[in-house]
C-alpha positions in Angstrom: 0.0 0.0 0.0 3.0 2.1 0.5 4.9 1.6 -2.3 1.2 2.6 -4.2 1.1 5.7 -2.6 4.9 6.4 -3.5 4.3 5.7 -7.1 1.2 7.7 -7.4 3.3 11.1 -5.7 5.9 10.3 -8.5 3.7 10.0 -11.5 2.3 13.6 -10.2 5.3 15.1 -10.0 6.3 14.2 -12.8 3.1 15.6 -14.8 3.8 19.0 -13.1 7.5 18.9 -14.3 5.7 18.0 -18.1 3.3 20.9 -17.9 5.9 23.2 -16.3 8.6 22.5 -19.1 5.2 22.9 -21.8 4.8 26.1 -20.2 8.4 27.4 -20.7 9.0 26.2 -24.1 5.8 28.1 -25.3 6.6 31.2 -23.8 9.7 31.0 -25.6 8.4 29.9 -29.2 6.1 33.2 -28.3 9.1 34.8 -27.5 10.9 33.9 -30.7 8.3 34.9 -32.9 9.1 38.6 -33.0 8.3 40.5 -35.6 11.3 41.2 -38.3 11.1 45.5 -37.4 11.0 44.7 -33.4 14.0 42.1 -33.7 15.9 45.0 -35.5 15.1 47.3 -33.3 16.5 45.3 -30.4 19.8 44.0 -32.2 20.5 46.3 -35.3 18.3 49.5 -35.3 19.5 51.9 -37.9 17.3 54.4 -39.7 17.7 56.7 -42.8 15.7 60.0 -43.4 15.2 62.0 -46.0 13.0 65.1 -46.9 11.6 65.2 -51.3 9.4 67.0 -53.1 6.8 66.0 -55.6 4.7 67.8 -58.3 1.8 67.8 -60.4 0.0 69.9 -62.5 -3.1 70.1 -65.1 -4.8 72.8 -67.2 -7.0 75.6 -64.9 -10.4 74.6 -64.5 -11.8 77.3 -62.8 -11.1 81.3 -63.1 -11.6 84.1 -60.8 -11.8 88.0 -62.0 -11.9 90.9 -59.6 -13.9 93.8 -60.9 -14.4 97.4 -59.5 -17.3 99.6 -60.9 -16.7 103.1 -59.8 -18.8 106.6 -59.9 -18.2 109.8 -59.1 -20.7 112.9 -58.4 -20.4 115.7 -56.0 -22.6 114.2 -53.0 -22.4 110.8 -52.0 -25.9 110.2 -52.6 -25.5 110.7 -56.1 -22.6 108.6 -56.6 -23.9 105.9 -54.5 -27.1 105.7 -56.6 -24.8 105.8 -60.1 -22.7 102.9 -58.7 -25.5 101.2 -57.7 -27.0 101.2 -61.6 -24.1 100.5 -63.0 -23.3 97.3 -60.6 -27.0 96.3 -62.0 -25.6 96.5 -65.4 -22.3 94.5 -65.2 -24.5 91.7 -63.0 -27.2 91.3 -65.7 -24.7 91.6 -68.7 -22.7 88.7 -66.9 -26.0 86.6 -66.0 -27.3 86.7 -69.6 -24.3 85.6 -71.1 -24.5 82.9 -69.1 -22.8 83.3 -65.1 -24.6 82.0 -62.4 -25.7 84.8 -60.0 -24.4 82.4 -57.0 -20.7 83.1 -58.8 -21.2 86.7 -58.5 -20.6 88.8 -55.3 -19.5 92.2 -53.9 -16.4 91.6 -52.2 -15.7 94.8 -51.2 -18.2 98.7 -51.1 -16.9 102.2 -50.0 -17.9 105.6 -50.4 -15.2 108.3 -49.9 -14.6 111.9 -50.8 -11.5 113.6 -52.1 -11.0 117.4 -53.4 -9.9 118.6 -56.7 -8.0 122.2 -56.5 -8.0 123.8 -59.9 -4.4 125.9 -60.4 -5.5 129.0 -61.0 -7.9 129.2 -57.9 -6.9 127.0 -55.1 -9.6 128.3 -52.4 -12.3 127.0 -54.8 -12.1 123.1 -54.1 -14.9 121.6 -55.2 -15.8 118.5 -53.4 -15.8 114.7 -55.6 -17.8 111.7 -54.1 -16.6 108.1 -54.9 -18.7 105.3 -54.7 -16.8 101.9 -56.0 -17.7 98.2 -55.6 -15.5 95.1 -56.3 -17.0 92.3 -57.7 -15.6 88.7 -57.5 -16.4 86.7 -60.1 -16.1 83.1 -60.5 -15.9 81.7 -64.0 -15.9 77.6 -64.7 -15.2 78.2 -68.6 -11.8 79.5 -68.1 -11.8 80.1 -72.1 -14.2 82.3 -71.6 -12.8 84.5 -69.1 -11.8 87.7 -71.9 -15.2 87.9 -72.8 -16.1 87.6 -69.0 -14.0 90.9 -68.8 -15.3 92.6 -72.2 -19.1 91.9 -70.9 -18.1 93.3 -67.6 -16.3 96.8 -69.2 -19.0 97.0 -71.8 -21.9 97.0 -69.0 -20.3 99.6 -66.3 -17.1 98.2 -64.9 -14.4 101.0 -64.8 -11.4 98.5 -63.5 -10.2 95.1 -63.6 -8.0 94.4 -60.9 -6.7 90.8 -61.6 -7.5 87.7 -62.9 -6.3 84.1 -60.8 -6.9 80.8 -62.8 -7.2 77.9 -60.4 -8.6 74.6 -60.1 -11.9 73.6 -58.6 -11.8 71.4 -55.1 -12.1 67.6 -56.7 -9.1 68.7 -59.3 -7.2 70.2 -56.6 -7.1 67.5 -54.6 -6.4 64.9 -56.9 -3.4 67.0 -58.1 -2.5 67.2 -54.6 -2.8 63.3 -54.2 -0.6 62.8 -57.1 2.2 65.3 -55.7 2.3 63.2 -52.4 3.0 60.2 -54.3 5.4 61.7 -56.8 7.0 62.9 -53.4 7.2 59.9 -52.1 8.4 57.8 -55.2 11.3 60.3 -55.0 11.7 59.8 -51.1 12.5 56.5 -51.5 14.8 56.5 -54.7 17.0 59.4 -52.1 16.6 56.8 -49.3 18.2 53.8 -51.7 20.5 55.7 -52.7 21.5 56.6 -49.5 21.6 52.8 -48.0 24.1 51.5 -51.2 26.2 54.1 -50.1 26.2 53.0 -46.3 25.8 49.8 -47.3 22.3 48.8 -45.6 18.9 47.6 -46.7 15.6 49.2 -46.8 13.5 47.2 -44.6 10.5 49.6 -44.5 9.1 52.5 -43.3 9.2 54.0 -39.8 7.5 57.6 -39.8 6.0 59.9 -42.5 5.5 63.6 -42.0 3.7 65.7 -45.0 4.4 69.3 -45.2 2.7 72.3 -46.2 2.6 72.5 -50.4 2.4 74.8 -52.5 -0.7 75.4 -55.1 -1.9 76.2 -57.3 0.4 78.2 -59.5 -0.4 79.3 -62.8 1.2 81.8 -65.3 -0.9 83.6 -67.9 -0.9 86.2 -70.8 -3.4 88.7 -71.7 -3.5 90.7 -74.6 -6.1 93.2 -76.0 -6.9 92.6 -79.9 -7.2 95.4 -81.2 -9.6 98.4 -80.4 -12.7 96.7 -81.8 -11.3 92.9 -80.8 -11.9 91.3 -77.8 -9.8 90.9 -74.7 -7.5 87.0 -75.3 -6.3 85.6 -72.3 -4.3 82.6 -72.3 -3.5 80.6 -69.0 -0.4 78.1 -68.6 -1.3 74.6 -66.4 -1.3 74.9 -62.7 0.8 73.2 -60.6 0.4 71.7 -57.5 3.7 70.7 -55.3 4.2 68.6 -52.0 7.0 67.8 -49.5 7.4 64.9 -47.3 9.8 63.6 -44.8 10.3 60.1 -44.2 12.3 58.3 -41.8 12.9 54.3 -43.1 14.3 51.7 -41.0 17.1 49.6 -42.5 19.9 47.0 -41.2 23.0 45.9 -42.9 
């Protein structure tokens, strides 16, 4: 009876010892299983960062024209009432030939006064009112933008201030899409480059940082054709450019 007893405290041991030993060789398998980045980390981190621009461009698709339509009268009533018609004007001339109204919009109004002296008599200043509105207005027919202007003159408008060709939201961002990849095509040709020289291996990326880009810029030329020709104004593509810096990990 003894010796069965005995026996049975060995056998239990003995299953403890098992599971105990199961226990430690699966926390090390676990153990061993690292991932590739966290084993280089511990044993070989080494990291390589570089900085690179991309860019993209496309053709304008949207145009912007500032206007001013300016009277003058000796009372400010007067010339408030004139500007006011001749805003009318310039809005109409612009809606008919086809400019939403929702595209059209006073950006800025003032009414000021100023004094003309005439030489011979300067104590006789007679007193000059100026009313003047700016209009912004947004055109999505960027070929269209000279006669845009020429409505606009022919209607009332006494300046045109300047004229910005851009690009609408959806092209702007796509643009601004393909500069971050452009960017980082050329971050990692830089950060090749860079490990051949040292000798290491690109083994992936660590960190990405995007800076702010730069966009759209457009060149244009306007030229006037003639005194009874329309006003021809022609737009170069937009471009769209973006930086990133990128840190990559890499071991020899």
């Amino acid at each position: 009876m003894q010796r069965s007893t005995t026996a049975a405290l060995i056998t239990a041991i003995v299953v403890l010892a098992a599971i105990g030993t199961a226990g430690i060789t699966l926390a090390l398998t676990e153990d061993s299983a690292a991932s590739p980045a966290a084993q280089l980390a511990e044993s070989d981190a080494r990291s390589i960062t570089v900085s690179a621009q991309g860019q993209a461009e496309a053709q304008p698709d949207k145009a912007v024209v500032r206007l001013g339509v300016e009277a003058t009268a000796p009372d400010a009533t007067t010339a408030r009432t004139q500007a006011a018609e001749n805003l009318s004007n310039v809005k109409q001339a612009l809606i008919d030939m086809g400019i939403d109204e929702s595209d059209i919009r006073t950006t800025d109004y003032r009414i000021y006064q100023d004094r003309e002296r005439p030489m011979e008599d300067e104590k006789s200043a007679e007193r000059v009112f100026h009313a003047r509105h700016t209009l912004q207005v947004e055109v999505s027919d960027v070929e269209t933008v000279g006669a845009v202007i020429d409505t606009a003159v022919d209607a009332g408008a006494t300046d045109v201030h300047n004229v910005r060709f851009t690009l609408a939201d959806e092209t702007r961002q796509e643009l601004r899409n393909q500069a971050l990849t452009a960017a980082m095509e050329n971050a990692r040709t830089q950060a090749d480059t860079l490990a051949t020289s040292a000798d290491l291996s690109i083994v992936g990326v660590h960190d990405v940082t995007t800076h702010d880009y730069s966009g759209p810029v457009v060149r244009y030329e306007a030229t006037a054709q003639g005194a009874s020709g329309g006003t021809d104004i022609s737009s170069g593509p937009v471009s769209v450019s973006a930086q990133v810096t990128v840190t990559y990990n890499a071991t020899e």
